[in-house]
C-alpha positions in Angstrom: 216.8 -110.5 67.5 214.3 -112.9 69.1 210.9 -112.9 67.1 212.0 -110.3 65.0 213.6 -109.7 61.3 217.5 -107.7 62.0 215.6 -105.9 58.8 213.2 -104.8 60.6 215.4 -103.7 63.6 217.4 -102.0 61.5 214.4 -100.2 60.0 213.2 -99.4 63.4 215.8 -99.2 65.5 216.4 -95.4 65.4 212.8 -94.7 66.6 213.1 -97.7 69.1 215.6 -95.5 70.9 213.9 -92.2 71.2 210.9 -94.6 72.6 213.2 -96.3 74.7 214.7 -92.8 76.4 210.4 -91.6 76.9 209.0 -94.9 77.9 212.7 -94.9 80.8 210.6 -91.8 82.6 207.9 -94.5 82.8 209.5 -97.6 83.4 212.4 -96.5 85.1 214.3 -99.2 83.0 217.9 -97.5 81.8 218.6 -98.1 77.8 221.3 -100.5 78.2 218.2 -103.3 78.6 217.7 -103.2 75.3 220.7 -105.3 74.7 219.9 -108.0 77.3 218.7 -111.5 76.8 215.0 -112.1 77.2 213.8 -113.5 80.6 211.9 -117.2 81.1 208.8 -115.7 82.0 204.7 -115.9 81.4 202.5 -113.4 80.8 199.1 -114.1 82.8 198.2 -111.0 83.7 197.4 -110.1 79.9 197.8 -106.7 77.6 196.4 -103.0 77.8 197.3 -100.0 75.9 196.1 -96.2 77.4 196.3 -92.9 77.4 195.8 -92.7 73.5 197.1 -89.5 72.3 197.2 -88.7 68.4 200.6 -89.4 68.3 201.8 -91.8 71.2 200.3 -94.7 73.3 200.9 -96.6 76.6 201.0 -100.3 75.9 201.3 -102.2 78.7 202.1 -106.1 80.2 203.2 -107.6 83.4 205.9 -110.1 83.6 205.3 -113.5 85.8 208.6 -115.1 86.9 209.9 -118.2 89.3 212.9 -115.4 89.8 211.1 -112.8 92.2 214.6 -111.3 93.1 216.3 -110.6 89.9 215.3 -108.6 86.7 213.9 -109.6 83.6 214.2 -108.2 80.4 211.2 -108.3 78.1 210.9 -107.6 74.2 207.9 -105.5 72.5 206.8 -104.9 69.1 204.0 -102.4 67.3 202.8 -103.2 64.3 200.3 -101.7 61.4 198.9 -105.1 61.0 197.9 -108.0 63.7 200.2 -110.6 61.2 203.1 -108.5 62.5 204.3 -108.2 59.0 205.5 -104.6 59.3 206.9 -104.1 62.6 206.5 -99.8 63.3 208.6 -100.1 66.8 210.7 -102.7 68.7 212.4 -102.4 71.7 213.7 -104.6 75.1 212.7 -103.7 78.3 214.0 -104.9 82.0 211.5 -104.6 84.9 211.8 -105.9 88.7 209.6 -106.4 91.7 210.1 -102.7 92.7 207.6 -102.1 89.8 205.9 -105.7 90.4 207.4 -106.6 87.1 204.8 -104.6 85.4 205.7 -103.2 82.0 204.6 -99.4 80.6 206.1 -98.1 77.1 205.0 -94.8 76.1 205.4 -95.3 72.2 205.8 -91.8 70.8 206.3 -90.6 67.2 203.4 -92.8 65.8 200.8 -91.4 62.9 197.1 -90.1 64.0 193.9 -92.0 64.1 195.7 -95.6 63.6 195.3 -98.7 64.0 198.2 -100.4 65.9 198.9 -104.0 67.1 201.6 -104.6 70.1 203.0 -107.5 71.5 205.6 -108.6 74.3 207.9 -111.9 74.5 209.5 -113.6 76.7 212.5 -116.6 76.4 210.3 -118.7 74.3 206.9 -117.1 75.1 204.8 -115.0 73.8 201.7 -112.3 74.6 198.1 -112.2 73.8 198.2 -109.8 70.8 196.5 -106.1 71.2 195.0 -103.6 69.5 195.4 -99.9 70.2 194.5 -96.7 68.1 195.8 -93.4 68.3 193.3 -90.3 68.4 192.4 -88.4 65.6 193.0 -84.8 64.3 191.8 -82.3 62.6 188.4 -82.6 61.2 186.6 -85.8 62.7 183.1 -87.5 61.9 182.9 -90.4 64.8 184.3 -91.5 67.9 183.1 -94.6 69.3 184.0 -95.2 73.2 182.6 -97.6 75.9 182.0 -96.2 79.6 182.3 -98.6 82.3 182.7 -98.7 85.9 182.7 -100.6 89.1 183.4 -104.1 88.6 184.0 -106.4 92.0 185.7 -109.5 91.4 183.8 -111.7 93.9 180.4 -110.2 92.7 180.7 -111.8 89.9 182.1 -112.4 86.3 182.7 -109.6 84.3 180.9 -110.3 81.4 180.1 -106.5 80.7 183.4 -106.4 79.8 183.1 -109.3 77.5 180.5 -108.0 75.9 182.2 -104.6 75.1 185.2 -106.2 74.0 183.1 -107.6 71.2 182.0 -104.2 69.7 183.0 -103.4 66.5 185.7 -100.0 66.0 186.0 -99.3 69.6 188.1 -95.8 69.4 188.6 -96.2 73.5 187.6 -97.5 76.5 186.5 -94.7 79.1 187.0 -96.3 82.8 185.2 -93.8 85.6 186.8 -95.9 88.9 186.0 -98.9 91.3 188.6 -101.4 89.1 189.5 -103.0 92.5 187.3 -103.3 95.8 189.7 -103.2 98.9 187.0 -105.7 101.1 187.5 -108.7 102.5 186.1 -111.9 102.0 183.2 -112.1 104.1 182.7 -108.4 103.4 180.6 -106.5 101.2 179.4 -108.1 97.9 180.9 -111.7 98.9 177.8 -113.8 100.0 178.1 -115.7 96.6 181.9 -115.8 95.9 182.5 -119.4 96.6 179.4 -120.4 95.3 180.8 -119.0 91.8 184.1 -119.7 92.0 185.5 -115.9 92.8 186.7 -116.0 95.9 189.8 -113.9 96.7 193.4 -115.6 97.1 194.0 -116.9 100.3 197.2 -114.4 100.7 194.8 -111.4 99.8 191.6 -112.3 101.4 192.0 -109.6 103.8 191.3 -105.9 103.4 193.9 -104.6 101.2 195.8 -102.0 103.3 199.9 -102.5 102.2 201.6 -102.1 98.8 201.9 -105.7 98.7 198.2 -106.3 99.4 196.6 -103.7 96.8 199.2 -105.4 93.9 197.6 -108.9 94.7 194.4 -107.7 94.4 195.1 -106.0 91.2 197.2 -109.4 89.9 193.9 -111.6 90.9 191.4 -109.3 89.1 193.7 -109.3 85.7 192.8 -113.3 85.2 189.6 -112.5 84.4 188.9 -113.3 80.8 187.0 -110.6 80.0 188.8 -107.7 81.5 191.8 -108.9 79.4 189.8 -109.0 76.6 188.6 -105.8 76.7 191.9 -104.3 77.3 193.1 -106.4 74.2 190.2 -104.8 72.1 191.1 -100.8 72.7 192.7 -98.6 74.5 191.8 -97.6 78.3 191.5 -93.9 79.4 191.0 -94.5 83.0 190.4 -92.6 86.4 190.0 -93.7 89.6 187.2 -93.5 92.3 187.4 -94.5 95.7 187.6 -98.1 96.2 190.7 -98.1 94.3 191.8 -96.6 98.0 189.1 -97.5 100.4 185.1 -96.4 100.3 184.4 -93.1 100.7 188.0 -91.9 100.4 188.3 -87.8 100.8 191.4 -85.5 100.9 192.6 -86.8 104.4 190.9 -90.0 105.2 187.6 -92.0 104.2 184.6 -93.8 105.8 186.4 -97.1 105.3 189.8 -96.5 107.1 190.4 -97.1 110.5 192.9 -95.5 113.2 194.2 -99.0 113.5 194.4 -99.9 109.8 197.6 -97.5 110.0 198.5 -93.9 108.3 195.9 -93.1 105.8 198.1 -91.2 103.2 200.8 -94.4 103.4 198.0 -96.2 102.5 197.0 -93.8 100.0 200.2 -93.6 98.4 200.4 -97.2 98.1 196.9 -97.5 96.6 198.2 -94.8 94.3 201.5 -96.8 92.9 199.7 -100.0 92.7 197.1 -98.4 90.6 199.9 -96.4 88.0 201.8 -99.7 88.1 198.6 -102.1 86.9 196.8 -99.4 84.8 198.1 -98.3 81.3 198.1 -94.7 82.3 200.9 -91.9 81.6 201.2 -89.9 85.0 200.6 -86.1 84.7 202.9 -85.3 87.2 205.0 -88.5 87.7 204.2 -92.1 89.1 203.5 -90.9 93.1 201.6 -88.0 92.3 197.6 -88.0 93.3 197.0 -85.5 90.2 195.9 -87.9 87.9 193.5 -85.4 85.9 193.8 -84.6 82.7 192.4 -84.1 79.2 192.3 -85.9 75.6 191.3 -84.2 72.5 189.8 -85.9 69.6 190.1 -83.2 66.4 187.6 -80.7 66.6 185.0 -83.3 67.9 185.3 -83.9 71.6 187.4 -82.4 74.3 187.2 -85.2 76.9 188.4 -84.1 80.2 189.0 -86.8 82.8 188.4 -85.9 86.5 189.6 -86.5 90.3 186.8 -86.2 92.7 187.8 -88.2 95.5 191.5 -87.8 96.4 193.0 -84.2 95.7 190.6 -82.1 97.2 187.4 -83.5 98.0 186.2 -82.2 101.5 184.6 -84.8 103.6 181.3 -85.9 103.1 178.5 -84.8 104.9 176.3 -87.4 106.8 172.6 -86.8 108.0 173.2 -88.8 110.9 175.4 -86.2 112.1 172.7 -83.5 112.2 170.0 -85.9 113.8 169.0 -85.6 117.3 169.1 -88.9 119.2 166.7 -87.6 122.0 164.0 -85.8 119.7 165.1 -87.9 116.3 164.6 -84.4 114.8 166.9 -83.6 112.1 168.9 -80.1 112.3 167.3 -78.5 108.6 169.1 -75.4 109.6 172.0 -76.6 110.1 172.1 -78.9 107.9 171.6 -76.7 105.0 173.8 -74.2 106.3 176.9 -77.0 106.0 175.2 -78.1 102.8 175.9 -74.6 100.7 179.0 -73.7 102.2 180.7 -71.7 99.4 183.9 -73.3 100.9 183.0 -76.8 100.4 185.0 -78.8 97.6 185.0 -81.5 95.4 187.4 -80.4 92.8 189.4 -78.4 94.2 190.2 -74.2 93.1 193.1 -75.7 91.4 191.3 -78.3 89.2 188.6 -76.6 88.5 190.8 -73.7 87.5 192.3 -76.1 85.0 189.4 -77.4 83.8 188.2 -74.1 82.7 191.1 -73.9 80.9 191.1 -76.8 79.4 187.3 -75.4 77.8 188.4 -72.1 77.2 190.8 -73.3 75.0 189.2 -75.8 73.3 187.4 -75.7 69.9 185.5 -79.1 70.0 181.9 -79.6 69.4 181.8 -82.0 72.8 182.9 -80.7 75.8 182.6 -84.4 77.9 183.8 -84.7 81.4 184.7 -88.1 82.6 184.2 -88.2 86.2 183.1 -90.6 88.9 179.6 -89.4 91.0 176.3 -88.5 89.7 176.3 -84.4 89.0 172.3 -84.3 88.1 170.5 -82.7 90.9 169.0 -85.9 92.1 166.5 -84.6 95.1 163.9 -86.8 96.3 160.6 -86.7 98.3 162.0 -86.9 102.1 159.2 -89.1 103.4 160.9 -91.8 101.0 164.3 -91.6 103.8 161.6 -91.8 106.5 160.8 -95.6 106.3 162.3 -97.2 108.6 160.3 -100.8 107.4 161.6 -100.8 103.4 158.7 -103.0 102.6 156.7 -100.0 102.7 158.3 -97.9 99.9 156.7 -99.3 97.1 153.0 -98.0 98.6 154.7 -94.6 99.2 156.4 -94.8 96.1 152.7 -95.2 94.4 151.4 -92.5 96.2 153.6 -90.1 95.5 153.9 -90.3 92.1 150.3 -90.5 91.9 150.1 -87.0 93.9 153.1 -85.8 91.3 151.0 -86.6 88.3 147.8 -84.8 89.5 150.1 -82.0 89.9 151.8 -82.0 86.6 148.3 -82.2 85.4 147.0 -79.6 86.9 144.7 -81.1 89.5 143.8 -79.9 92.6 145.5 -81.4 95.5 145.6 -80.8 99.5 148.5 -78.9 100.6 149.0 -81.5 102.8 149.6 -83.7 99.3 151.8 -81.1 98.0 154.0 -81.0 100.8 154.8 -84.6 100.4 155.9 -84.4 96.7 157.9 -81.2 97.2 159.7 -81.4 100.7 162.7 -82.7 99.3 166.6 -83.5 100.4 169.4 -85.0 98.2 169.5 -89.0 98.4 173.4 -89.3 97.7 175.3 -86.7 99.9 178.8 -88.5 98.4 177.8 -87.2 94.8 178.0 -84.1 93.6 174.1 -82.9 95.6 176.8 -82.9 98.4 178.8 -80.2 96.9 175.9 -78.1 95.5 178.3 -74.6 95.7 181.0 -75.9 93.3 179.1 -77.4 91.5 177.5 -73.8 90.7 180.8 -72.4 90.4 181.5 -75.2 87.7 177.7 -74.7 85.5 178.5 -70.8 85.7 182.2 -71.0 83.9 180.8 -73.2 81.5 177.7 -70.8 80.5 180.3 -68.2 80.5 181.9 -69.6 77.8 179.2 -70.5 75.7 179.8 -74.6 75.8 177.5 -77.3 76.9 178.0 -80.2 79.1 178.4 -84.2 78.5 179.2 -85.7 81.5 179.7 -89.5 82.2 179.7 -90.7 85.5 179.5 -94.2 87.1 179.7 -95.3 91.1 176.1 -95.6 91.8 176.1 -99.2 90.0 172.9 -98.2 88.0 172.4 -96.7 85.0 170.8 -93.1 84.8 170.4 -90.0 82.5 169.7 -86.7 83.4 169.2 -83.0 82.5 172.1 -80.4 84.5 170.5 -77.6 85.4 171.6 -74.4 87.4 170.1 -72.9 90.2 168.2 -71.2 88.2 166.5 -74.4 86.1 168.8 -73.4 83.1 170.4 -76.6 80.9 173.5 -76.8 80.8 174.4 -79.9 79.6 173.3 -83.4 79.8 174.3 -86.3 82.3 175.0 -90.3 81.5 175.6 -92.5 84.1 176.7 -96.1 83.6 175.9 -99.4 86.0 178.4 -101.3 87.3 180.2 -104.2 86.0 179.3 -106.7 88.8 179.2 -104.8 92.0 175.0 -104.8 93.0 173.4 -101.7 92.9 170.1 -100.0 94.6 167.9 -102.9 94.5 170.1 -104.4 96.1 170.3 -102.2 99.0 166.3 -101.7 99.2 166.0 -105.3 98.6 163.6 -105.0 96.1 162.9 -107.6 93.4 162.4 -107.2 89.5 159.2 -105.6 89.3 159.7 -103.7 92.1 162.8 -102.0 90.7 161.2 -101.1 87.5 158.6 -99.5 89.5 160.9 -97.8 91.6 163.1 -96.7 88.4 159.4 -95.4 86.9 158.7 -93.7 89.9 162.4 -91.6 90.7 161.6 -90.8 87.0 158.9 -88.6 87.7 159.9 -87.9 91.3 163.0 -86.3 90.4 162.2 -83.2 88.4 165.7 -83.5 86.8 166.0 -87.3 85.8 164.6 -88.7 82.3 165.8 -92.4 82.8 166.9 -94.9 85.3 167.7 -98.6 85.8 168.4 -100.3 88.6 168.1 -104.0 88.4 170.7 -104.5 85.9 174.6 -104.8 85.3 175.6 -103.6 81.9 177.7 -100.5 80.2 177.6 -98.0 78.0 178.2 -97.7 74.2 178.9 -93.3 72.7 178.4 -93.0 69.4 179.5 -89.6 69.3 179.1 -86.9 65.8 179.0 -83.8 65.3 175.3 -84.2 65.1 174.2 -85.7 68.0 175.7 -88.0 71.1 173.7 -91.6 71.2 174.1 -93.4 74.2 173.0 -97.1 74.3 172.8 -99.2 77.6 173.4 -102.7 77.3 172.6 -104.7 79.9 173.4 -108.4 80.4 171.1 -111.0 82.5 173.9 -112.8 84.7 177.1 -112.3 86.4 177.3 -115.5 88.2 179.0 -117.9 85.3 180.8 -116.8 82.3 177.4 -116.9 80.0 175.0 -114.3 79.4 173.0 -112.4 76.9 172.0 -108.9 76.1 168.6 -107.8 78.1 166.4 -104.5 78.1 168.6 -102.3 76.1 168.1 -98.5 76.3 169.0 -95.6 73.9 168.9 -92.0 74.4 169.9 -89.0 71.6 171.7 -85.7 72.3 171.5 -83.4 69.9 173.0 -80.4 72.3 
């Protein structure tokens, strides 16, 4: 056996075939592979392990060969060391370019809170060695888990991921969506992709619309050094957003799909199987299903329940243009808000949030955390902020306002005029969760009904933020942390704002916004959990370049939970 003792087959061979029969449902590879020669093939694409349960793991591969129309057969090994002196499971795999000669073993039977090593190899080649852990039982003292999000591969490099690869006892990756971006060249966050050296292949530089194109994106964004090192270092639990489909993706369509860009839900679907193919992810309800939630239990520590709120039941977003007269430029407040608290409006959907409150009933961990995608903080600013039509004049308003909002926290006396500034107020992000206020109620009043307090961790926005989740009636319950994005740029970017202009902005949405207690957002970065029974500490790191493969470590941020 190629690369491998016929001791240690023998050894292993009995639980190589129960693996073999599970990882079939996953690979849709039939047993008899495991007695076929290996394949001439590379392995460009890298490792990843996911899914980490406490006693199985997704490891993952993807298989480049000069023979697109035939199979290939592929060997794997797990180990309790990286020397690969005492081989735990072994087995032979054949994949084709139905699957896009990806490779996905769910390894079952294996011992809790472990370190395992895996590898995969070819006729005469071999894979980058990973590392992968199991989750832990029981009674458990630390978890340690980075959160990242939204990384576009002509942005930039993605040294975030670098970075967090080089952490020390990583128990798992969290990944809250926006892996791919489905633009074109020439589209949005491009201006500097040739200057850098990320341009998109010349056979994917379109939008990605077909099965074919979203795999091609997914195969160009795997040779990035750093995302295969990060998958190397840990184990991924992942969920999508909405690029992963196309920007602003709903239930039946999205802001960034056209009538002629063909049947939404085909492209959907496709989106869907190209994702389950590339990511090391064990469908809950089989490889074509859009139920992708789910939750992972670490002891009695943390209940981390992973979320969907873009494609299973997410109503369309609402839009301010749409309640703006042309003739008057009046905005419809009535209506508006009307459409706004509709108790029929959803983002998770009766079933999910049905299952979610199961999932909490049930559990008995110190953490409830919800991995998710949009911000859930109630993040309502001043309205004369969306009023400026000439952006150079919100850093004066900005200064204004904050300086009316500090005479009223202190108790001067201001015109009502002056008041009405600081507390006429509408949500900046209707795609988040301020555009589903009524669920979002219906989810803050199960939880209070069962005694448990919030962690939620949320990306998309690209900046990093932390705030307080409070019910309609300004009762905590729970605390939010939002990670920036990997490369893609975030709101200084959109308001054009330089350096100190973004700190000042982030100082002044600080106070603005009754229910935020940090932001940045001039900087690309991550976020590290350090997670006890004691307390949650969240450190953002951020790093001070994206357009070359060096950086360094800039303006870090901590903030402690103690629940």
């Amino acid at each position: 056996m190629t690369l491998s003792s016929r001791r240690n087959f023998l050894k292993t061979s009995a639980a190589s075939i129960f693996t073999v029969a599970v990882s079939s449902a996953i690979t849709g590879c039939a047993q008899t592979s495991i007695n076929k020669p290996l394949s001439a093939i590379e392995f460009k694409h890298g490792v990843a392990s996911g899914d980490p349960l406490s006693h199985a793991l997704i490891i993952w591969t993807r298989a480049t060969t000069a023979q697109s129309n035939f199979e290939v057969t592929v060997a794997w090994e797990l180990a309790s060391d990286s020397q690969f002196k005492n081989i735990i499971r072994s087995g032979r795999e054949q994949t084709d370019k139905s699957r896009d000669f990806t490779i996905k073993i769910d390894v079952q039977d294996l011992t809790p809170n472990t370190e395992y090593f895996y590898r995969f190899m070819g006729l005469n080649t071999q894979s980058p060695i990973g590392r992968a852990k199991t989750l832990p039982i029981n009674n458990v003292e630390q978890i340690k888990m980075a959160v990242v999000s939204c990384s576009n591969y002509p942005a930039g490099y993605f040294n975030v991921y670098t970075d967090a690869a080089k952490q020390k006892d990583l128990d798992v990756v969290l990944h809250l969506g926006d892996y791919i971006y489905e633009y074109p060249m020439g589209g949005y966050a491009t201006e500097n992709a040739e200057k850098i050296g990320r341009q998109l292949a010349a056979d994917n530089s379109g939008e990605i619309i077909t099965l074919s194109d979203y795999r091609k994106r997914y195969a160009i964004y795997r040779t990035d050094k750093g995302l295969q090192a990060l998958h190397a270092a840990a184990p991924f639990i992942a969920i999508w957003d909405d690029h992963e489909v196309t920007n602003d993706t709903f239930k039946s369509g999205a802001e960034n799909h056209t009538p002629d860009e063909g049947d939404f839900f085909k492209r959907r679907a496709a989106a869907i199987q190209a994702y389950y193919e590339w990511l090391p992810i064990r469908p809950p309800m089989g490889e074509q299903s859009p139920q992708i939630y789910r939750t992972f239990d670490f002891g009695n520590l943390i209940s981390l329940h992973m979320l969907d709120t873009r494609v299973i039941a997410r109503d369309k977003q609402l839009a301010y243009s749409d309640y703006k007269n042309l003739e008057t430029k009046q905005m419809d407040v009535a209506r508006f808000a009307s459409d706004l608290n509709n108790p029929k409006r959803q983002l998770l959907g009766n079933t999910q949030l049905n299952w979610l409150t199961s999932a909490i009933t049930k559990s008995n961990a110190k953490w409830q955390i919800l991995g998710q995608q949009v911000l859930m903080t109630k993040m309502w600013l001043p309205t004369e902020i969306f009023s400026q039509s000439d952006r150079t004049k919100i850093p004066q308003v900005l200064k204004e306002l904050v300086a009316i909002k500090k005479a009223v926290l202190a108790n001067k006396a201001v015109t009502p005029a002056q008041l009405a500034r600081v507390n006429t107020l509408m949500p900046y992000n209707l795609d988040a969760w301020d555009g589903y206020p009524s669920e979002r109620e219906a989810l803050y009043k199960s939880v209070t009904a069962l005694n448990k307090k919030l962690v939620v961790v949320a990306g998309d926005t690209h900046n990093a933020w932390h705030g307080t989740l409070k019910n309609a009636k300004g009762e905590s319950v729970g605390v939010e942390f939002a990670t920036p994005g990997v490369t893609s740029p975030g709101m200084e970017h959109y308001l054009a704002l330089n350096t100190a202009q973004a700190k000042q902005m982030a100082d002044s949405l600080s106070l603005l916004i009754n229910d935020l207690n940090y932001c940045d957002l001039s900087h690309r970065g991550y976020m590290l959990l350090t997670i006890t029974k004691e307390q949650i500490t969240t450190d953002w790191r951020y790093i001070d370049n994206i357009n070359s493969p060096s950086y360094n470590i800039v303006n870090q941020h901590q903030s402690v939970y103690k629940g």
